[in-house]
C-alpha positions as CSV (number, residue, x, y, z in Angstrom):
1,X,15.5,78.8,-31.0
2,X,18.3,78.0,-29.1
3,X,20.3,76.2,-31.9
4,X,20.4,72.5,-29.9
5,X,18.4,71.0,-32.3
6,X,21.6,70.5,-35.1
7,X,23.4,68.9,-32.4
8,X,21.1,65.9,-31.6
9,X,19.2,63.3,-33.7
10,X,15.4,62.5,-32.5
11,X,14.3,59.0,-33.3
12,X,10.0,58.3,-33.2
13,X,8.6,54.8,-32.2
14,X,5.5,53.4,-31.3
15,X,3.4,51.3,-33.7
16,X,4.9,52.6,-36.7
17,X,3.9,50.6,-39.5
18,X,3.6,52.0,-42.6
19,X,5.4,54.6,-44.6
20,X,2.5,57.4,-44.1
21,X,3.6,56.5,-40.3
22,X,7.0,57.8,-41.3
23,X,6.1,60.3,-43.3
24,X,4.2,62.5,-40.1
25,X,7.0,61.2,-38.4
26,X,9.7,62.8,-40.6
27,X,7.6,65.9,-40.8
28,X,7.1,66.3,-36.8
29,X,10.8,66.2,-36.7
30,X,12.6,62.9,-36.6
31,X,15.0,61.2,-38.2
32,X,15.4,57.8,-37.1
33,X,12.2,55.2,-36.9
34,X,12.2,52.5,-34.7
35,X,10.0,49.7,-35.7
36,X,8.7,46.4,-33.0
37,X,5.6,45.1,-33.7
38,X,5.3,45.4,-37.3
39,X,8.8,43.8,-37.5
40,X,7.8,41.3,-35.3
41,X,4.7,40.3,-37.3
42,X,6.8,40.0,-40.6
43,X,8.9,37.1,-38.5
44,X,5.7,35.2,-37.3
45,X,4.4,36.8,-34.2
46,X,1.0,36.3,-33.9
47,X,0.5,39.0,-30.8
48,X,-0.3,36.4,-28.6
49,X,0.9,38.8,-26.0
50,X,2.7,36.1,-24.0
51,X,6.4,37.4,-24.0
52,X,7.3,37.5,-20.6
53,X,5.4,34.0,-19.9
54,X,8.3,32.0,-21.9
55,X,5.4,30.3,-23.4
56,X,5.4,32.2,-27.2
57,X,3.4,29.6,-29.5
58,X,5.4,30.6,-32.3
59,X,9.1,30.4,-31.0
60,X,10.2,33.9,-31.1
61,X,10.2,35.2,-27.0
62,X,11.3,32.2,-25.3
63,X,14.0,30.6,-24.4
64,X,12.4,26.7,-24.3
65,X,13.9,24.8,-27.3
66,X,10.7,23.0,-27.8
67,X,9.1,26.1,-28.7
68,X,11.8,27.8,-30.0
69,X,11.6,24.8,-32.9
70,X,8.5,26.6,-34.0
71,X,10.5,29.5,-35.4
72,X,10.0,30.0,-39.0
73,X,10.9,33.6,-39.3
74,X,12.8,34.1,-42.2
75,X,15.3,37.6,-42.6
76,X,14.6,37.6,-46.3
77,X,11.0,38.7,-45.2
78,X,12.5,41.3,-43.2
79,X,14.5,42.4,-46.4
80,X,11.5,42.4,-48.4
81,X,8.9,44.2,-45.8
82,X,11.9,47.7,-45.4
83,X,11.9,47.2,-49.4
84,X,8.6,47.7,-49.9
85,X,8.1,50.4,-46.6
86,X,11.0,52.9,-48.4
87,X,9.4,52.2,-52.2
88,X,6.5,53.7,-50.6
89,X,7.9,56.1,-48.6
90,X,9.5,57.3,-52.2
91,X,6.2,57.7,-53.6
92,X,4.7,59.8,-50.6
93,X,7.8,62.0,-51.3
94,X,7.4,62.2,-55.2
95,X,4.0,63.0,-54.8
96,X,4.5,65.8,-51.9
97,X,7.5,67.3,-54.6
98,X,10.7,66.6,-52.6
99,X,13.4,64.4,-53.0
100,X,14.5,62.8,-50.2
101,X,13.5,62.2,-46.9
102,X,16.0,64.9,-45.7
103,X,14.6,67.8,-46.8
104,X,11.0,67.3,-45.3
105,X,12.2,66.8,-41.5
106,X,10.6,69.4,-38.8
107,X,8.6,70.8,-41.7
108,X,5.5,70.9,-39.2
109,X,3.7,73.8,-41.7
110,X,3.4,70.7,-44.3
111,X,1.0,68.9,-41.9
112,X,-2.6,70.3,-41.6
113,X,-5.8,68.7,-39.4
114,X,-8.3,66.4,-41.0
115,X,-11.4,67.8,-39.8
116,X,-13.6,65.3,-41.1
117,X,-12.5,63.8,-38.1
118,X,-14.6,65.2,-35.9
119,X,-14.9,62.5,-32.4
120,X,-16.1,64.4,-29.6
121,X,-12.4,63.1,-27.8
122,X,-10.3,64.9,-30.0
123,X,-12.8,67.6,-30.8
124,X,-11.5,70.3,-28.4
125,X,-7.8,69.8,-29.0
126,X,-5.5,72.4,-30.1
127,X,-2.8,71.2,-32.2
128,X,-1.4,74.6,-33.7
129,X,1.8,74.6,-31.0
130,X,2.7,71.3,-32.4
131,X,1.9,72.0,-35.9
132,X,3.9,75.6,-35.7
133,X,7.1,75.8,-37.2
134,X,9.9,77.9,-34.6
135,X,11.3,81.2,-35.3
136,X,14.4,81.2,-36.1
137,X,13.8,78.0,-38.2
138,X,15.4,79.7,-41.7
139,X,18.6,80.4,-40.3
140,X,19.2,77.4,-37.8
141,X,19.1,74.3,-38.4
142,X,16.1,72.1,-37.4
143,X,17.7,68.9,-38.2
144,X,20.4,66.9,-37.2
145,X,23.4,69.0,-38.6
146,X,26.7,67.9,-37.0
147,X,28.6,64.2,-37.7
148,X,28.7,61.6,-35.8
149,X,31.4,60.8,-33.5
150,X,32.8,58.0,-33.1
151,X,33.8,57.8,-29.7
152,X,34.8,54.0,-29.3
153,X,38.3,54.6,-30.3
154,X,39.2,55.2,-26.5
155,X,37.6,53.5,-24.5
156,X,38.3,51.6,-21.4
157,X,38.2,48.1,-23.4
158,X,40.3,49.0,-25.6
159,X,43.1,48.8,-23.0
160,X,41.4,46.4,-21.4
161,X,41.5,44.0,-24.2
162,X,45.2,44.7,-24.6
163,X,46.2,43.9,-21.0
164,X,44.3,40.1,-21.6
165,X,45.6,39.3,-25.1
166,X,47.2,36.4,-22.6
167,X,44.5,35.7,-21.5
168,X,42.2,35.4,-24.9
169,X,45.0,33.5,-26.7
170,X,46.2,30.6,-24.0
171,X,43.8,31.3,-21.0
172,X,46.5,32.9,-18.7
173,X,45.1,34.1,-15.3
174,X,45.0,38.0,-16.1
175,X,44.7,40.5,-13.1
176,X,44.1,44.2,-13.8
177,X,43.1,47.7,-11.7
178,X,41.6,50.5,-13.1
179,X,39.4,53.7,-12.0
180,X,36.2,54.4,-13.5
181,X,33.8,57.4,-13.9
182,X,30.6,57.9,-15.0
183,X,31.5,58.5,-18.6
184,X,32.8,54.9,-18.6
185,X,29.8,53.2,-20.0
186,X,29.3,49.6,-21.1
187,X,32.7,49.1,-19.6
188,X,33.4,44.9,-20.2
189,X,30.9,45.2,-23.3
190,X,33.9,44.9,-26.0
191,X,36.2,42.7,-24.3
192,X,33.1,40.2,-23.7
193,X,32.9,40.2,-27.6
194,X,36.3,39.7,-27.9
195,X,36.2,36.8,-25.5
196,X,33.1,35.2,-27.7
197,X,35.2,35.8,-30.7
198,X,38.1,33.5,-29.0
199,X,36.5,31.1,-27.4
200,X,32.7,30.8,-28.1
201,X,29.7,31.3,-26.1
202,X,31.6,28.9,-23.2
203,X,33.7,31.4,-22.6
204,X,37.2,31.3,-20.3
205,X,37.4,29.5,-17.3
206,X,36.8,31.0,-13.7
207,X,38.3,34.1,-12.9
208,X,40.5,34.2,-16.1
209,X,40.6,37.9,-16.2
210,X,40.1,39.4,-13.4
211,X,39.3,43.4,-12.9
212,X,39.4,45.6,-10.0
213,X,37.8,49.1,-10.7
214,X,37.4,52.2,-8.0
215,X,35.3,54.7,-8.6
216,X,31.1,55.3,-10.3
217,X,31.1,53.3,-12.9
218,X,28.8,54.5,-15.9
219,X,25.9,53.0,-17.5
220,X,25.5,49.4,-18.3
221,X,29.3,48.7,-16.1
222,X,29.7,44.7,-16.8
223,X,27.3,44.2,-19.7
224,X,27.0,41.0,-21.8
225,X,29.7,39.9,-19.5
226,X,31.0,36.2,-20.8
227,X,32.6,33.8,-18.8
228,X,35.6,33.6,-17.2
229,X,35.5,37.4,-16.2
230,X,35.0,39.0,-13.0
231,X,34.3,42.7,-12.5
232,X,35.2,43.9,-8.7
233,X,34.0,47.7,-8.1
234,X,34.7,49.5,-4.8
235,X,32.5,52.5,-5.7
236,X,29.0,52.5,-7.0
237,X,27.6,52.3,-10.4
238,X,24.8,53.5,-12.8
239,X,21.7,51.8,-14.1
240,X,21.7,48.7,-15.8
241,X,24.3,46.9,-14.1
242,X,25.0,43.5,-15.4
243,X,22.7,44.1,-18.7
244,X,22.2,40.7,-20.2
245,X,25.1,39.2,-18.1
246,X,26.2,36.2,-20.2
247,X,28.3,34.2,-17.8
248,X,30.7,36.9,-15.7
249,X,30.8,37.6,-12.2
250,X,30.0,41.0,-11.0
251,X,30.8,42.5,-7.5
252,X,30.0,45.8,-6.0
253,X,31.0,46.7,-2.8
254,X,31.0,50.3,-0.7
255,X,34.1,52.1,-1.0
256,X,36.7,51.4,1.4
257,X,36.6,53.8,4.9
258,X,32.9,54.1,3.8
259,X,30.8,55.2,7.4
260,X,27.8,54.5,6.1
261,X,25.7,51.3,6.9
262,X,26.0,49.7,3.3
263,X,22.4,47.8,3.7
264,X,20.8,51.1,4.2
265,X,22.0,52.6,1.0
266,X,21.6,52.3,-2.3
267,X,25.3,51.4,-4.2
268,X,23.5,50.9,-7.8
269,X,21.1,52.2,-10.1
270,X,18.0,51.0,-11.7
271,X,17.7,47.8,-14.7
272,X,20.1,46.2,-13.2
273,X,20.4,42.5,-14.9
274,X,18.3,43.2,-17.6
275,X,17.8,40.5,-19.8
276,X,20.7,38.1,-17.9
277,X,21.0,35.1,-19.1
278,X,24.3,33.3,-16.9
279,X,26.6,34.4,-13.9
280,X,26.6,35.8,-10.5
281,X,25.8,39.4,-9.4
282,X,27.0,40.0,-6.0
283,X,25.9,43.5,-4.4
284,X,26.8,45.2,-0.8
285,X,24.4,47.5,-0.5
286,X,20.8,48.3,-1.8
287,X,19.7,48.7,-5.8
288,X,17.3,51.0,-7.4
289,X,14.2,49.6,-9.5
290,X,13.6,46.9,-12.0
291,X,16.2,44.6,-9.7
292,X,16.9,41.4,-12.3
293,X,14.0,43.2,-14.9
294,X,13.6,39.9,-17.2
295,X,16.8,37.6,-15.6
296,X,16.7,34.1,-17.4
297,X,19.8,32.9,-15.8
298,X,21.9,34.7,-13.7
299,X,22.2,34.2,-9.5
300,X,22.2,37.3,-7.9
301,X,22.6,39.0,-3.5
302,X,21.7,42.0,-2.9
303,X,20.5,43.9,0.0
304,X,17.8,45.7,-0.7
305,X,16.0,46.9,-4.1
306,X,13.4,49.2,-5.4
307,X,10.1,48.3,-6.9
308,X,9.4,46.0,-9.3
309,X,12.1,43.7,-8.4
310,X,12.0,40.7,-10.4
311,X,10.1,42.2,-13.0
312,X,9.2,39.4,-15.7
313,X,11.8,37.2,-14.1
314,X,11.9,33.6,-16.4
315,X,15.0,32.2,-14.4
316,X,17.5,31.8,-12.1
317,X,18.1,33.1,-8.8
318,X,17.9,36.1,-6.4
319,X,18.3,36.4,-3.0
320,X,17.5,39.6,-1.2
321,X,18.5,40.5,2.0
322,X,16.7,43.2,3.2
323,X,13.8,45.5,2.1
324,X,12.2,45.9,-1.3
325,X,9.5,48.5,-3.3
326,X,6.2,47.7,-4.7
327,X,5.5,45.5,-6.9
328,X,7.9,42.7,-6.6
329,X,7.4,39.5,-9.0
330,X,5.4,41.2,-11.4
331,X,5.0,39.2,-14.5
332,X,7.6,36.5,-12.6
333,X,7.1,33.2,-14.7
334,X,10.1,31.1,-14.1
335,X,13.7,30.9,-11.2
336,X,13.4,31.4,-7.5
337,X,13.8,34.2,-5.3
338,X,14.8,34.6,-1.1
339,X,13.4,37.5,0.5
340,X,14.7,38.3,3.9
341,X,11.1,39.0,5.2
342,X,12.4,41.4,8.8
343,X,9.4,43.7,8.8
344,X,6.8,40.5,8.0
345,X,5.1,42.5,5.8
346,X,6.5,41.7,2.2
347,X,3.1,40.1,1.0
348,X,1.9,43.9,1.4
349,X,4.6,44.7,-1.4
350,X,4.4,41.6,-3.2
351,X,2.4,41.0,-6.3
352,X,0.8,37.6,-6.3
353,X,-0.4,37.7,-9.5
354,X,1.7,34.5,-10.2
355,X,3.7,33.4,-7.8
356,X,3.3,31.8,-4.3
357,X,4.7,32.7,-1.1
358,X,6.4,30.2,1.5
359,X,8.6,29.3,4.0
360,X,11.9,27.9,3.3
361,X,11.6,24.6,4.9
362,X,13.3,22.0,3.2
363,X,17.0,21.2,3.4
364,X,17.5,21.8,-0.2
365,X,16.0,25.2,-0.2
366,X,18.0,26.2,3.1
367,X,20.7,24.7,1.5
368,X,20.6,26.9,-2.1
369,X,20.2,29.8,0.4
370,X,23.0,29.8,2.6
371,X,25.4,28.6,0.2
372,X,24.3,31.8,-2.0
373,X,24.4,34.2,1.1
374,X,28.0,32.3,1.6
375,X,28.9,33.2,-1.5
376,X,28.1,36.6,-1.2
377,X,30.1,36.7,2.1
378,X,33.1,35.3,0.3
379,X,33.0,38.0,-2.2
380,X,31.8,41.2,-0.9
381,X,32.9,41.2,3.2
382,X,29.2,42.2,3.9
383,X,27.8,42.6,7.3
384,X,24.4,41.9,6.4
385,X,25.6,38.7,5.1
386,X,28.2,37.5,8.5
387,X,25.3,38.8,10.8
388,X,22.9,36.1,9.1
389,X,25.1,33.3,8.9
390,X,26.5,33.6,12.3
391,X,22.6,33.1,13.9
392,X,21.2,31.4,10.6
393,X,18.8,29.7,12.7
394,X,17.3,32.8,14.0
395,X,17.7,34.2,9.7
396,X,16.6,31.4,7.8
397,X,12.5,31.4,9.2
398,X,12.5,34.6,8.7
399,X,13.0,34.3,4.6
400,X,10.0,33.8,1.8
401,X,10.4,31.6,-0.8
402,X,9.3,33.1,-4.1
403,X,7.8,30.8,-6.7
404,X,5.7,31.5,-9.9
405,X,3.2,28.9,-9.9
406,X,3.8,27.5,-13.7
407,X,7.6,27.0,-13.2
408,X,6.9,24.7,-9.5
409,X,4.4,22.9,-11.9
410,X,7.1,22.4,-14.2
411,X,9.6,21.3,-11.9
412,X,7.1,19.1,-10.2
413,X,6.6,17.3,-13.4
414,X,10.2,17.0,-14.1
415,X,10.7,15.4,-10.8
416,X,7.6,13.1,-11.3
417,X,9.1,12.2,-14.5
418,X,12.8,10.8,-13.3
419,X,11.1,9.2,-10.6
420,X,9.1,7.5,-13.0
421,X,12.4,6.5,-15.0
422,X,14.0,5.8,-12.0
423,X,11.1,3.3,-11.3
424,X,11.4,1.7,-14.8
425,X,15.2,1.7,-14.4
426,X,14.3,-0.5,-11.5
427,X,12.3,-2.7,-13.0
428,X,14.6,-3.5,-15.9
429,X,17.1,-4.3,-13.6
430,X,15.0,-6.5,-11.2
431,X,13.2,-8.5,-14.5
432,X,16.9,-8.6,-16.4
433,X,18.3,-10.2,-12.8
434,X,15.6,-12.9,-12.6
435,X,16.1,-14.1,-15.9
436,X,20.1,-14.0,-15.2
């Protein structure tokens, strides 16, 4: 052995439901168990398998408040379910003659095969490497031996934070500069919080605090950021940019001096906008996979992403302004994306599983498009983004119009509905006027 395995903690998932689950578990080595779909079940889910549709019968995966009324989850049941899962787990232990869950972890030579199972798929497997306990195993360690360490205590936030206490107590406009590295991770994570804390989920108005960072930021740079922040990076940055963006504004341009055309190359990583729900992502240069994975909210310019962009998209906007990867608008239920279609072969990467390809033709669509590739001028310099608004004619018939098919039937209705109260409105006023 090479005496890693006291330094690290291994956690096992993946339909682990009851204690006998944990048990194996705990033997094969781990010692952390993450639980979904059990936990999920205790709340109400009734695996309808419908959680990137935003239509969950039963309230939990969506954000419509209709549905959402049908919650009934309660977190006493959740209480009661771990209760009953570590009684049991107990018992297992009891009965095998240890005491705590501890002292059985990586013991391997404690699991043997059933071979009344005997299915002809599983017939011809060997399982002795993964049932053999290592050499070496008496004298080092084969679970997680060293403390945690609580690494928070210097982070960039923390002086972040310090530099806007203006800011969070009477909205002062706040500037700041910094360099990042890679090591800086969830950078705008804790000052978010403490934003929430102050002010509530509405955050601080525009450009409140403002940032400026150099450098390659680390993972998740700009996550859950609120309102009233905006995060300016002349560098590049890591996966999950932007992860569940609540509000903030992030921008990401090349560095400055940079040779290299900034449309050509990727300037982020992968995830990016995971889970967003508000604000604007604005990004010179290309992104890596899973661009706006799951955005309910958040506008977003880029130019150029990986496959599966849009990736169980429920809202918002994305405009893209170059080339993407397979897969795009996979599981895409809801918001609207711009594809800058120069090759004329984005149906080819497109999956049309649910959503509809067009032109943008009417004046509101070329509107919503130029005023976001505007924006994105504003911001980030780009000369992607001058080149099409300086011959916008030429630009704008050469975009596709993303749409999922169940969110233009649900705007559809909306509008059929205020015309219809529009019409009544109408009516009132003519029948009203006559009898005046």
């Amino acid at each position: 052995m090479n005496n890693l395995r006291g330094k690290v903690r291994l956690q096992a998932d993946g339909q682990l439901k009851t204690a006998r689950d944990v048990i194996i578990a705990a033997l094969l080595g781990a010692e952390e168990f993450g639980f979904a779909t059990s936990a999920l079940i205790v709340l109400g889910c009734v695996m309808m398998r419908k959680c990137h549709l935003n239509t969950c019968p039963v309230g939990i995966a969506t954000q419509n408040p209709e549905l959402r009324k049908r919650y009934r989850g309660k977190t006493e049941n959740l209480i009661t379910f771990f209760r009953f899962l570590s009684e049991e787990i107990r018992e297992y232990l009891a009965e095998m003659g240890f005491r705590s869950l501890d002292s059985i972890i990586g013991r391997a030579d404690l699991l043997e095969r059933n071979e009344e199972v005997n299915h002809w798929k599983i017939r011809n497997i060997d399982l002795s490497g993964l049932l053999t306990v290592p050499a070496g195993s008496e004298t080092n360690a084969v679970f997680s031996a060293a403390g945690s360490i609580n690494s928070i205590g210097d982070v960039m936030d923390r002086g972040l934070i310090a530099e806007a206490e203006g800011a969070l107590a009477d909205s002062r406009p706040v500037e700041m500069s910094r360099s990042i590295c890679n090591t800086d991770r969830a950078t705008g994570a804790m000052l978010s919080g403490r934003v929430a804390e102050r002010c509530g989920s509405g955050g601080l108005p525009d450009r409140t605090i403002s940032c400026r960072f150099t450098g390659s930021a680390g993972q998740s740079f700009g996550a859950f950021l609120a309102s009233g922040i905006e995060f300016h990076l002349e560098g590049e940055a890591n996966d999950f940019l932007g992860k569940g963006l609540s509000g903030g504004r992030i921008i990401v341009v090349p560095p400055e001096g940079s040779l290299f055309e900034a449309d050509l190359n990727v300037i982020i990583g992968n995830t990016a906008l995971y889970g967003a729900t508000a604000g604007e992502v604005f990004i010179s240069g290309m992104a890596g996979e899973r661009f706006a994975v799951r955005n309910s909210g958040a506008i977003a310019v880029v130019e150029g992403a990986g496959n599966h962009c849009c990736e169980y998209m429920t809202g918002g906007r994305v405009v893209v302004l170059g080339s993407t990867g397979n897969n795009f608008a996979a599981g895409m239920s809801g918001g609207i994306a711009y594809v800058l279609n120069e090759e004329g072969d984005f149906d080819y990467y497109c999956n049309m599983g649910m959503v509809e390809l067009s032109l943008v033709e009417t004046s509101s669509d070329k509107n919503e498009l130029v005023g976001l590739i505007s924006d994105h001028y504003r911001y980030t310099g780009s000369k992607k983004a001058k080149e099409i608004l300086d011959n916008r004619e030429k630009y704008l018939e050469r975009f596709i119009k993303v749409t999922p098919y169940d969110y233009k039937r649900v705007v559809e209705e909306q509008k059929l509905e205020e015309i219809k109260r529009k019409m009544a409105d109408v009516e009132m006023d003519v029948e009203y006027g006559d009898k005046i």
